[in-house]
LUMLUM-148340 format. One record per residue (C-alpha): residue in one letter; z negated, x negated, y negated. Coordinates in steps of 0.25 Angstrom, whole numbers, plus 5000, padded with zeros to 4 digits. Layout:
LUMLUM-148340
aZXY...
end
This chain:
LUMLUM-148340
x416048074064x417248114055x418248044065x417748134077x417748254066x419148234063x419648184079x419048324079x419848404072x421148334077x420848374090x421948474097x421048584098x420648584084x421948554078x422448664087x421548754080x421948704065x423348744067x423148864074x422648994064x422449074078x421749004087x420648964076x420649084074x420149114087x419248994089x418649044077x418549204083x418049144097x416849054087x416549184078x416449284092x415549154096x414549164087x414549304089x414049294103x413049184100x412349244088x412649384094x411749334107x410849254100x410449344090x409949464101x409249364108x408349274097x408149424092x407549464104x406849344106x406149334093x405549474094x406649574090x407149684101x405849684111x406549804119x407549704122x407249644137x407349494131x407549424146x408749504148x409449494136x409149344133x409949274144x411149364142x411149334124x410649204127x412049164136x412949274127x412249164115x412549044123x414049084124x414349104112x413648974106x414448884116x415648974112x415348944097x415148824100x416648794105x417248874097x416448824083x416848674088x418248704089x418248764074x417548654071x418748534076x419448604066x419048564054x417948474061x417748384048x417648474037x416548574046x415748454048x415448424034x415448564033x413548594029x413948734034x414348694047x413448574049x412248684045x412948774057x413048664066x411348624064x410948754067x411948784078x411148644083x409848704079x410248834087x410448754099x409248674098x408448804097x409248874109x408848734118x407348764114x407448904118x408148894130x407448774136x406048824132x405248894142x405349024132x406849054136x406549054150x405349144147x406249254140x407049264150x406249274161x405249364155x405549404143x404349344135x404749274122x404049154118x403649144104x404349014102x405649084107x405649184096x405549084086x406849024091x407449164094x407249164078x407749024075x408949044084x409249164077x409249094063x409948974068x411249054073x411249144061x411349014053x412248964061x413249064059x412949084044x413248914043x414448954051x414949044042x414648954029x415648834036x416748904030x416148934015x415848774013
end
């Protein structure tokens, strides 16, 4: 594993990105603006989804926070791998970053469940919120939370 860690991190991209100060830095902008939009889509919607902001027509905001979320996970996700190359085998015995990458996983997981399940197809068509959907509104919600708070501890271990 530590021979693919460190083929890795001699790859032109991440090398490139080790000897440039600018464009890490804004790799590292485009991964923060990332997050942004995913947690700033995701949170509005497992709100709305587990109860919070009834006024709030839940079949019309859903599919538009739920692609706006989608973006920005698959922009994270490019952008967090290409900070990652960089320094490929210290952030994989890093426990912050291995915590953030099992609930990123655990994210996934619960954002499969909800959108092959029969309660995300109901939301948006009309509107009704199973009770099984909130509880993964409230998990999801928890799990990026964490996820960015074990994001932010990589660079204190």
């Amino acid at each position: 594993m530590i021979d693919i860690l460190e083929w890795l991190s001699a790859t032109t991209p991440a090398v490139t990105l080790r000897r440039s100060a600018t464009l890490y830095m804004f790799v590292n902008t485009g991964h923060i603006l990332a997050i942004g939009l995913l947690v700033g889509a995701i949170l509005p919607l497992d709100l709305r989804l587990a109860g919070c902001f009834r006024k709030v027509p839940v079949e019309i905001v859903a599919p538009f926070l739920s692609r706006s979320a989608g973006v920005g996970l698959a922009a994270a996700i490019l952008t967090g791998f290409c900070l990652f190359s960089v320094r490929a085998v210290e952030y994989a015995a890093n426990p912050a970053f291995l915590a953030k990458l099992g609930l990123i996983g655990l994210g996934l997981l619960n954002l499969l469940v909800v959108h092959l399940g029969q309660g995300w197809k109901t939301v948006i068509s009309t509107g009704l919120i199973q009770p099984g959907l909130r509880f993964s509104a409230a998990l999801s919600a928890a799990v990026w939370i964490a996820a960015v708070l074990a994001g932010r501890w990589i660079g204190f271990l």
